[in-house]
mmCIF file of the N, C-alpha and C atoms, coordinates in Angstrom:
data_MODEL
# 
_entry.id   MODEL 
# 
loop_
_atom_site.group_PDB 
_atom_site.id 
_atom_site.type_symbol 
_atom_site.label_atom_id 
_atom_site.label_alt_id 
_atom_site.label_comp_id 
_atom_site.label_asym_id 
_atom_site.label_entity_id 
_atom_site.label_seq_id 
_atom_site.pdbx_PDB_ins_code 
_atom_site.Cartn_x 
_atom_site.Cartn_y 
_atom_site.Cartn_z 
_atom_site.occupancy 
_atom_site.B_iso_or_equiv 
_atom_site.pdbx_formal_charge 
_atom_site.auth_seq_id 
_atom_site.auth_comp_id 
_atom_site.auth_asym_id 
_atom_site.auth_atom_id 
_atom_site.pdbx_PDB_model_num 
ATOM 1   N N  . UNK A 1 1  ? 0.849   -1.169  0.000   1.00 0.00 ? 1  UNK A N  1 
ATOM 2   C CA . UNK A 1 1  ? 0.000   0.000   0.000   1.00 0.00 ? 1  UNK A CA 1 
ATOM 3   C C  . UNK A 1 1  ? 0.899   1.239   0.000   1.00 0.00 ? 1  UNK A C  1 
ATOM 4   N N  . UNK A 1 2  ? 0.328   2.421   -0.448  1.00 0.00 ? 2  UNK A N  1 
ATOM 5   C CA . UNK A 1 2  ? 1.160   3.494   -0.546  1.00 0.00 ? 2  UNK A CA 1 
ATOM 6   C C  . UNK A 1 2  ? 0.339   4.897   -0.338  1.00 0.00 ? 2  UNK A C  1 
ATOM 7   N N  . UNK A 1 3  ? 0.571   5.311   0.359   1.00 0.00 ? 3  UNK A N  1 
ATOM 8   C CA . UNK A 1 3  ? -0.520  6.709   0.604   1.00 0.00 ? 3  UNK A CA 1 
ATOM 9   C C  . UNK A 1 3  ? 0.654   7.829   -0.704  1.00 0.00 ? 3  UNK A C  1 
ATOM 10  N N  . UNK A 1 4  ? -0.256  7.968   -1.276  1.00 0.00 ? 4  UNK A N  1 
ATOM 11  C CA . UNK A 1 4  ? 0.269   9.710   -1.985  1.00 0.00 ? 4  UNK A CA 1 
ATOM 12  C C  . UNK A 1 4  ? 0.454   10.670  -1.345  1.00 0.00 ? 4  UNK A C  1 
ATOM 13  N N  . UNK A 1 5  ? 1.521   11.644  -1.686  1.00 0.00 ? 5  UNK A N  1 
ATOM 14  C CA . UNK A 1 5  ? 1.474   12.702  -0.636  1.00 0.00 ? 5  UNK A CA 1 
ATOM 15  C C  . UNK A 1 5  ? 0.662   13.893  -1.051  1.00 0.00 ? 5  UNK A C  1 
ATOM 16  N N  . UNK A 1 6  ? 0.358   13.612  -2.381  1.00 0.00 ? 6  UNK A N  1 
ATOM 17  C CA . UNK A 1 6  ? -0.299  15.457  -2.576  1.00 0.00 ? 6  UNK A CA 1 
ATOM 18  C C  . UNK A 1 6  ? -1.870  14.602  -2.274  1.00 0.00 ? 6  UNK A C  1 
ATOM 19  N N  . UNK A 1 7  ? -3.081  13.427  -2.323  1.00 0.00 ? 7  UNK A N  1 
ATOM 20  C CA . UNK A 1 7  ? -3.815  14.144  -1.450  1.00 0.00 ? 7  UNK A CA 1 
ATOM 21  C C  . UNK A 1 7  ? -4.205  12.790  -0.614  1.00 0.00 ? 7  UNK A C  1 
ATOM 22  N N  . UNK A 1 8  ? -2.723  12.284  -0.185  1.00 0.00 ? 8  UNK A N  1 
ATOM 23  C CA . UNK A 1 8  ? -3.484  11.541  1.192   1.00 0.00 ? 8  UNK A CA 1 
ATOM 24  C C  . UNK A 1 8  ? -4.363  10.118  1.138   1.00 0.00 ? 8  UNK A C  1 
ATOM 25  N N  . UNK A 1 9  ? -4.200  9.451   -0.572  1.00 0.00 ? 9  UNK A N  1 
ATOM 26  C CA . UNK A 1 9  ? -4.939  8.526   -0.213  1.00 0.00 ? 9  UNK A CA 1 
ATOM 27  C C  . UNK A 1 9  ? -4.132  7.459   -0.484  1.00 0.00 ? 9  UNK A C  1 
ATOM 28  N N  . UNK A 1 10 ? -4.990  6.556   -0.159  1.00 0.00 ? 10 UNK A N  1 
ATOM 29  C CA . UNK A 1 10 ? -4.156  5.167   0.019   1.00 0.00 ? 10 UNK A CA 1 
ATOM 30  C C  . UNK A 1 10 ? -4.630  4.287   -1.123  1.00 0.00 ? 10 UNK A C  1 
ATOM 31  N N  . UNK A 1 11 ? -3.040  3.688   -1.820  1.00 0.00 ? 11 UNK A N  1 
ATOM 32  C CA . UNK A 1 11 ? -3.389  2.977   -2.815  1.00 0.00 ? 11 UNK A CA 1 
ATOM 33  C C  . UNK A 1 11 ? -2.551  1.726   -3.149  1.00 0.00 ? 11 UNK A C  1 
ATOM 34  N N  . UNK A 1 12 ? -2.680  0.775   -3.817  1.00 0.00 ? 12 UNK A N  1 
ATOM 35  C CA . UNK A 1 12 ? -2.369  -0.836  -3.993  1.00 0.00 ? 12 UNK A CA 1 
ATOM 36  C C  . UNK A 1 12 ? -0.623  -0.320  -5.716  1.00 0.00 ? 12 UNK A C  1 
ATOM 37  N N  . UNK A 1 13 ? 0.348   -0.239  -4.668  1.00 0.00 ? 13 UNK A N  1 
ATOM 38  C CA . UNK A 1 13 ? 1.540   0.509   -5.790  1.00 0.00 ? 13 UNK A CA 1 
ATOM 39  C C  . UNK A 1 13 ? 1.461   -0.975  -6.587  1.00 0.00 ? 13 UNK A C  1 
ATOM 40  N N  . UNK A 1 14 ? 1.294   -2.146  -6.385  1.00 0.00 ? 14 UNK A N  1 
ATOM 41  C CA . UNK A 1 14 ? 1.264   -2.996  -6.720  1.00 0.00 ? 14 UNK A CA 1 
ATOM 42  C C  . UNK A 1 14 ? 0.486   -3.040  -8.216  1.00 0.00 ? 14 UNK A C  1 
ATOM 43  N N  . UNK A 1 15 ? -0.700  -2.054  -8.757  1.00 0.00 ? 15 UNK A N  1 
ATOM 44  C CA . UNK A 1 15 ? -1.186  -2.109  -9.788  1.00 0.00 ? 15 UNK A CA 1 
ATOM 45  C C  . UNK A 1 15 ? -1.130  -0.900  -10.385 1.00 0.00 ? 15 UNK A C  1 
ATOM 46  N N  . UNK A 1 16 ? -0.796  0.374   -9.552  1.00 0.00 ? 16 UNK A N  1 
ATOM 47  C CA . UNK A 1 16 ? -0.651  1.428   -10.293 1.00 0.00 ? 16 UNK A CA 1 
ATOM 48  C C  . UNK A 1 16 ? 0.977   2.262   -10.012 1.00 0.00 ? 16 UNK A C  1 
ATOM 49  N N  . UNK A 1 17 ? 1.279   2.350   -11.269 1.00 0.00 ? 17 UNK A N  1 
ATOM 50  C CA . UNK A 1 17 ? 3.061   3.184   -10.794 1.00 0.00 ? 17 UNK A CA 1 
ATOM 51  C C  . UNK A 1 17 ? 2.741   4.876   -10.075 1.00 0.00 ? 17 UNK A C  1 
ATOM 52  N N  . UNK A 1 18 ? 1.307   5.118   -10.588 1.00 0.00 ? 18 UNK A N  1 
ATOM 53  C CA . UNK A 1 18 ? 1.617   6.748   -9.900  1.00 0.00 ? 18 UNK A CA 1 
ATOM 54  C C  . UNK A 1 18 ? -0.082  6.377   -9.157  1.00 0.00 ? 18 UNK A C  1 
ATOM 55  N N  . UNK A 1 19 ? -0.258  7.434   -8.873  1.00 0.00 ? 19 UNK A N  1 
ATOM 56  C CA . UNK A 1 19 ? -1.516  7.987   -8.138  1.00 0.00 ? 19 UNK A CA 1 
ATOM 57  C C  . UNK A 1 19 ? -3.107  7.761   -8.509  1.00 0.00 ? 19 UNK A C  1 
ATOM 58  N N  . UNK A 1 20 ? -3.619  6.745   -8.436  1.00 0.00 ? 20 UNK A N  1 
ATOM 59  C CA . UNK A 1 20 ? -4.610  7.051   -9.551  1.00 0.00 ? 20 UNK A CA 1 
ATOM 60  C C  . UNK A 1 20 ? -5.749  7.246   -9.148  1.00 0.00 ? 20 UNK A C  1 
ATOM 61  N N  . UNK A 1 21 ? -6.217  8.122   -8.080  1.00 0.00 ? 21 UNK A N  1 
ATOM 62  C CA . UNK A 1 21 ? -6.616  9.171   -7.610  1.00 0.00 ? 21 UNK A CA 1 
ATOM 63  C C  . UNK A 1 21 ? -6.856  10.628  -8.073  1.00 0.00 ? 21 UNK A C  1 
ATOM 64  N N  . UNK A 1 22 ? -5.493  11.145  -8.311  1.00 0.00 ? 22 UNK A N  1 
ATOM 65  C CA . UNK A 1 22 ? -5.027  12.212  -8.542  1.00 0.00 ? 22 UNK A CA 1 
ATOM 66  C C  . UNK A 1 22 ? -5.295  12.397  -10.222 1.00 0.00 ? 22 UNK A C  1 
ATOM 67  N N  . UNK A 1 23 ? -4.864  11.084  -10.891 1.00 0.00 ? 23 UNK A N  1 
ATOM 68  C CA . UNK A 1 23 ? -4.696  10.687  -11.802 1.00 0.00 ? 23 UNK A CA 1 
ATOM 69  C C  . UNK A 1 23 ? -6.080  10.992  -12.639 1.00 0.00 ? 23 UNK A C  1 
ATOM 70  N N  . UNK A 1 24 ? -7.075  10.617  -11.908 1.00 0.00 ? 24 UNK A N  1 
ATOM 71  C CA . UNK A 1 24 ? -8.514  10.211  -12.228 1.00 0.00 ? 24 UNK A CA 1 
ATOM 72  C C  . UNK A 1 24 ? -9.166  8.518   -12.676 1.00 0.00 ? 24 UNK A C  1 
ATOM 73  N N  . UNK A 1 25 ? -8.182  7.978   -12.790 1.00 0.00 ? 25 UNK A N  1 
ATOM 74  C CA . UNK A 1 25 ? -8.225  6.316   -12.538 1.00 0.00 ? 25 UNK A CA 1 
ATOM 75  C C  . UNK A 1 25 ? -9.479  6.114   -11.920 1.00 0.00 ? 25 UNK A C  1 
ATOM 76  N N  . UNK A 1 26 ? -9.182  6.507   -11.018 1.00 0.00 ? 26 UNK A N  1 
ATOM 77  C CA . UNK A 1 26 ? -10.403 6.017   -9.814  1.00 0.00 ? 26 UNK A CA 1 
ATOM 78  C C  . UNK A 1 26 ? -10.915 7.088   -8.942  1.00 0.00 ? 26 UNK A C  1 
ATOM 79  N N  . UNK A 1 27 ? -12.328 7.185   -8.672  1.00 0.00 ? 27 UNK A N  1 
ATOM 80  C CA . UNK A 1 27 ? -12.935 8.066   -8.120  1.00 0.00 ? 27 UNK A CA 1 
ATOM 81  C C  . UNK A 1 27 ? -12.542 7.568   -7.120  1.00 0.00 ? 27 UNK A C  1 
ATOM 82  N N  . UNK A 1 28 ? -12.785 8.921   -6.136  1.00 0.00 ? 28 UNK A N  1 
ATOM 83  C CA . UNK A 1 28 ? -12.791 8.486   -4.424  1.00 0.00 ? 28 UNK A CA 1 
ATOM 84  C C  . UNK A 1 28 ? -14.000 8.146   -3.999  1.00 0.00 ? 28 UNK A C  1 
ATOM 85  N N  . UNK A 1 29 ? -14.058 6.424   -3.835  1.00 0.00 ? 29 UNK A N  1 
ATOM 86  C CA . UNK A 1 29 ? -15.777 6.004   -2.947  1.00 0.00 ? 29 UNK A CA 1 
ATOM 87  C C  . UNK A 1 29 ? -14.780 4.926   -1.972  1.00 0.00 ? 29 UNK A C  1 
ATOM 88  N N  . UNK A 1 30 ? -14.399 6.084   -0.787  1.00 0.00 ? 30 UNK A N  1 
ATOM 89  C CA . UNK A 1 30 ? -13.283 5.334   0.340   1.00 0.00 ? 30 UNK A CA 1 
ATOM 90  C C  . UNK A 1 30 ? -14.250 4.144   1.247   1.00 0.00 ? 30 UNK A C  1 
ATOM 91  N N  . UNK A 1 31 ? -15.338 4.136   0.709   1.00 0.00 ? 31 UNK A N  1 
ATOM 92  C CA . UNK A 1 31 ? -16.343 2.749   1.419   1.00 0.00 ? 31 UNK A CA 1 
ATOM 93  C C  . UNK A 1 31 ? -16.568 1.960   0.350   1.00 0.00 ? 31 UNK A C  1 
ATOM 94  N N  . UNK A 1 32 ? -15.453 1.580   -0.582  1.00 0.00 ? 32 UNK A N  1 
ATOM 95  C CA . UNK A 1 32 ? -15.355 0.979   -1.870  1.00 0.00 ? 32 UNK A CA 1 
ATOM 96  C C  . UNK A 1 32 ? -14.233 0.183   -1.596  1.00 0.00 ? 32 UNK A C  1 
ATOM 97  N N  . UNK A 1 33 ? -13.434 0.608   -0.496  1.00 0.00 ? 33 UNK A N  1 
ATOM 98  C CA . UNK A 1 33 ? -11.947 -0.054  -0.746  1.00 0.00 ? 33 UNK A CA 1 
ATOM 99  C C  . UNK A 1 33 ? -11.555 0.339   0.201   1.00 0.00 ? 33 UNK A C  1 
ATOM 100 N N  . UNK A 1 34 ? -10.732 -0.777  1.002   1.00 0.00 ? 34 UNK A N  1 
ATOM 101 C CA . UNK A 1 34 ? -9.684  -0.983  2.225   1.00 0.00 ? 34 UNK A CA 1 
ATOM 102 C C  . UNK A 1 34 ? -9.187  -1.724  2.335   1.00 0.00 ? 34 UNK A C  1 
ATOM 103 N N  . UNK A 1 35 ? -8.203  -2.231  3.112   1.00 0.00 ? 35 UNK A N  1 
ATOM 104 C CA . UNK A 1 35 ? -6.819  -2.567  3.261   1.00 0.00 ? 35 UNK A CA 1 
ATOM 105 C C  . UNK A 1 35 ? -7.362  -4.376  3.618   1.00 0.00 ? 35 UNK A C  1 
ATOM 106 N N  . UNK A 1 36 ? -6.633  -5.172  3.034   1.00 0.00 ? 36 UNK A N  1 
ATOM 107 C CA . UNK A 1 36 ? -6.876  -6.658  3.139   1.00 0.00 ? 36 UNK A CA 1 
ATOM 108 C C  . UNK A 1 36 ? -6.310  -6.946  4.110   1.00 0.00 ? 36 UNK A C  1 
ATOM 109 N N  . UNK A 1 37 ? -6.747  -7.694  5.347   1.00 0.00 ? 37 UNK A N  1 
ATOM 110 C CA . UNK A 1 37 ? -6.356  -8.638  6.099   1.00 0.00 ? 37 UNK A CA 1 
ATOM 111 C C  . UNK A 1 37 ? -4.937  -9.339  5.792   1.00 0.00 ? 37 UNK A C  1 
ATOM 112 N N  . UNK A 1 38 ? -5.439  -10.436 5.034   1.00 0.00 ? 38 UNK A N  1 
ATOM 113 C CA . UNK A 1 38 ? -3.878  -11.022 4.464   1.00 0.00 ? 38 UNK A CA 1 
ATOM 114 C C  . UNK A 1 38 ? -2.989  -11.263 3.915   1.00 0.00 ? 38 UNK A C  1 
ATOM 115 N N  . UNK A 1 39 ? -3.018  -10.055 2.889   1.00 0.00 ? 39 UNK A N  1 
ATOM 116 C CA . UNK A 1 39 ? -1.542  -9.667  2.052   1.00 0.00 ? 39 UNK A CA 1 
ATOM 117 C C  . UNK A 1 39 ? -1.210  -7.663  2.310   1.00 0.00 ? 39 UNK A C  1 
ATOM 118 N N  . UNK A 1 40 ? -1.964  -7.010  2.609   1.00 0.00 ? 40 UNK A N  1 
ATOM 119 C CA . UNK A 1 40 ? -2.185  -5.768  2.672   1.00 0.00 ? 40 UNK A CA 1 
ATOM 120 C C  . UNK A 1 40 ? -2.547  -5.175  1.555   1.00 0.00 ? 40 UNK A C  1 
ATOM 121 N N  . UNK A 1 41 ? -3.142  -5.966  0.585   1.00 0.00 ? 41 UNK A N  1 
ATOM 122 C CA . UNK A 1 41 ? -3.432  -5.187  -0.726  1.00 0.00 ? 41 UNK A CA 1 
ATOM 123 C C  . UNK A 1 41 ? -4.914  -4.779  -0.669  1.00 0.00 ? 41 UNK A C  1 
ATOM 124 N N  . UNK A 1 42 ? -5.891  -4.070  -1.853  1.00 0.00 ? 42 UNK A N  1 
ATOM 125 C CA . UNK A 1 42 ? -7.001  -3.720  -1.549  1.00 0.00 ? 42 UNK A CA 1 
ATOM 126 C C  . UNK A 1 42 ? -8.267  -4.754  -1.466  1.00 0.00 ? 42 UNK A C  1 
ATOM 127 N N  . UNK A 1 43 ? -8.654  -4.666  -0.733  1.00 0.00 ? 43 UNK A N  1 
ATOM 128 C CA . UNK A 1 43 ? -9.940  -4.971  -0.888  1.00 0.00 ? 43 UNK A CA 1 
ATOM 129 C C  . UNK A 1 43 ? -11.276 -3.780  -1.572  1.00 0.00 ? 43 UNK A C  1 
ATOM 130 N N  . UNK A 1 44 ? -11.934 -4.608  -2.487  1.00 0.00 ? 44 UNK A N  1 
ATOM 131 C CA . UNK A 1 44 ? -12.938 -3.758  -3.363  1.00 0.00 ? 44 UNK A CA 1 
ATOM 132 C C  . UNK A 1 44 ? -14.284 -4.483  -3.394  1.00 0.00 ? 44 UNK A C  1 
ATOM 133 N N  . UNK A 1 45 ? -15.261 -3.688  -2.897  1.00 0.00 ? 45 UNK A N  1 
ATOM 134 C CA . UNK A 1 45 ? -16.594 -4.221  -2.700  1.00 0.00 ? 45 UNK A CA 1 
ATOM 135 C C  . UNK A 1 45 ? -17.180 -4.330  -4.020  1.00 0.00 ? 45 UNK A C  1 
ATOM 136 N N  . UNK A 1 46 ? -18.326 -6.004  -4.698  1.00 0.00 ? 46 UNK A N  1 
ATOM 137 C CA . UNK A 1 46 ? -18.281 -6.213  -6.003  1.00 0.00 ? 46 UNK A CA 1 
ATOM 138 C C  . UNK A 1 46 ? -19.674 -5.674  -5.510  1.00 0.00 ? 46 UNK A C  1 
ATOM 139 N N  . UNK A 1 47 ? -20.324 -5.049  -4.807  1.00 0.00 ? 47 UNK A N  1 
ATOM 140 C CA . UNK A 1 47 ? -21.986 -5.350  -4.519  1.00 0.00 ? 47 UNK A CA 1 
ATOM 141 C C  . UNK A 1 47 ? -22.656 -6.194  -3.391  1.00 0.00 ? 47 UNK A C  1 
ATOM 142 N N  . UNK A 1 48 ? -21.663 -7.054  -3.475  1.00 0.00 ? 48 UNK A N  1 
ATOM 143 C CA . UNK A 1 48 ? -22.197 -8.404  -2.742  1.00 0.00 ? 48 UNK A CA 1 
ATOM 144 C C  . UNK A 1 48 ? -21.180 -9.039  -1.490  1.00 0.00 ? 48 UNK A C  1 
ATOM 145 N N  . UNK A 1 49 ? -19.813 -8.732  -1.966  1.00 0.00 ? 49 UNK A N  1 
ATOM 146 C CA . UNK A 1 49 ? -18.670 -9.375  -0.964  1.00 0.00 ? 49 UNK A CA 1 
ATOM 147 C C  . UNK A 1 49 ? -17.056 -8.543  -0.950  1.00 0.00 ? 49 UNK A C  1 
ATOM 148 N N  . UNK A 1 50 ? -16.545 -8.390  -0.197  1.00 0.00 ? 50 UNK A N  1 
ATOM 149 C CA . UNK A 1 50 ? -14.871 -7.491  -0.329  1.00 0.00 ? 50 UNK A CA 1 
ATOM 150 C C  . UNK A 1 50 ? -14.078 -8.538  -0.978  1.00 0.00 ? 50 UNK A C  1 
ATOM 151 N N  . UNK A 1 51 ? -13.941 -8.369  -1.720  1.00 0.00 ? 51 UNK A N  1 
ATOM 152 C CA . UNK A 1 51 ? -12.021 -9.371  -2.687  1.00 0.00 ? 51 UNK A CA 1 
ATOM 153 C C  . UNK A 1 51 ? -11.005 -8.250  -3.387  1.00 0.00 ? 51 UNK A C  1 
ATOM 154 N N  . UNK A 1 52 ? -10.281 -9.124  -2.366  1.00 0.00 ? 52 UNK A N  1 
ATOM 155 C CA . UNK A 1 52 ? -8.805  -8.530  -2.562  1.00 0.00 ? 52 UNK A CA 1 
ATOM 156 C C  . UNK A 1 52 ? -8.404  -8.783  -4.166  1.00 0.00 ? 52 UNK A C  1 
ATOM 157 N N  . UNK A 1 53 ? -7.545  -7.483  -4.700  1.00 0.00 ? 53 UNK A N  1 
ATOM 158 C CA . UNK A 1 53 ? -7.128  -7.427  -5.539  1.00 0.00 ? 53 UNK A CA 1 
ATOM 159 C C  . UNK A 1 53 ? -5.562  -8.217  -6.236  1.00 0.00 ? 53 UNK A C  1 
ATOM 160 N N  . UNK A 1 54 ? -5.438  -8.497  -4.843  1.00 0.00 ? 54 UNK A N  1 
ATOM 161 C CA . UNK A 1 54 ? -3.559  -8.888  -4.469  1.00 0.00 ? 54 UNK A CA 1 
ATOM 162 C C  . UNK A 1 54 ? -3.590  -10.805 -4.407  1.00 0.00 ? 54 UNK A C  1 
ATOM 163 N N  . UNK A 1 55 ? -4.610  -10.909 -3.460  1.00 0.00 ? 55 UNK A N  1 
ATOM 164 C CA . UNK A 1 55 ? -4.361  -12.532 -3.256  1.00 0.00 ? 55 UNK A CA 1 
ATOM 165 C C  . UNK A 1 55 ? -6.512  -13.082 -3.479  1.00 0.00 ? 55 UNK A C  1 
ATOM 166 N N  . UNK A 1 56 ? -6.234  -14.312 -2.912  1.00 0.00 ? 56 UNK A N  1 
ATOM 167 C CA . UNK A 1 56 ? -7.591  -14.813 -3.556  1.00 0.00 ? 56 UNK A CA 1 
ATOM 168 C C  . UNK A 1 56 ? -8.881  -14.706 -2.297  1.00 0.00 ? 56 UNK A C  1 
ATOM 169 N N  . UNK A 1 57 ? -8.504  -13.702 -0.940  1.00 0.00 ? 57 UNK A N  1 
ATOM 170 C CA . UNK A 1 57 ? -9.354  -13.279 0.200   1.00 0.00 ? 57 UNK A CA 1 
ATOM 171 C C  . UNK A 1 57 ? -10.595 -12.919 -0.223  1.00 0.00 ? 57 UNK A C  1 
ATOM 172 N N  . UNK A 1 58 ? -11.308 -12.860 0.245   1.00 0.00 ? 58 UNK A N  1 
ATOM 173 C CA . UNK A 1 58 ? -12.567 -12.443 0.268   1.00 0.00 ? 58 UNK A CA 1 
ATOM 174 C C  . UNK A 1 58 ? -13.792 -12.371 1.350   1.00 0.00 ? 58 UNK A C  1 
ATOM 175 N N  . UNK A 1 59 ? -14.690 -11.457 1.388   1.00 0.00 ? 59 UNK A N  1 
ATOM 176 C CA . UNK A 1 59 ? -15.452 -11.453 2.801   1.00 0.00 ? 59 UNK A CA 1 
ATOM 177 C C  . UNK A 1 59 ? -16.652 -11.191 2.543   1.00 0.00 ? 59 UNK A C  1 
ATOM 178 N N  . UNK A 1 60 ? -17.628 -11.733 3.164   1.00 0.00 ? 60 UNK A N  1 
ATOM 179 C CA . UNK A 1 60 ? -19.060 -10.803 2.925   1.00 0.00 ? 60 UNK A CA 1 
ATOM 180 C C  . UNK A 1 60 ? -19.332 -9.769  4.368   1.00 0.00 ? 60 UNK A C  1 
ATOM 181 N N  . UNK A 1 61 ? -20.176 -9.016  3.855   1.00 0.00 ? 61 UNK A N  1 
ATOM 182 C CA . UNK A 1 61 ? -20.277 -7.427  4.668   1.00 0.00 ? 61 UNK A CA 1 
ATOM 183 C C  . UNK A 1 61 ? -20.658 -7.558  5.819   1.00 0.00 ? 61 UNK A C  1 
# 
């Protein structure tokens, strides 16, 4: 994980080389995505359950 410094958010460097936030990649919906349990990569809500982007985790809400 990597917080950016110009605005503070936290992101998976693992799939993006710069910011993609800042970038416009990705909107900010910070109840969309948080930090995985067991690799530290993101977790991203599909609708239905959190799966990590990094390893094969997953959770329902």
């Amino acid at each position: 994980m990597q917080q950016c410094p110009f605005c503070d958010k936290v992101y998976d460097e693992s799939e993006y080389s710069h910011c993609p936030y800042c970038s416009g990649e990705l909107e900010d919906d910070d109840d969309e995505v948080r930090p995985c349990p067991e690799c530290g990569g993101c977790l991203h809500w599909d609708g239905e359950v959190w799966e990590c982007s990094n390893c094969d985790y997953s959770e329902e809400d």
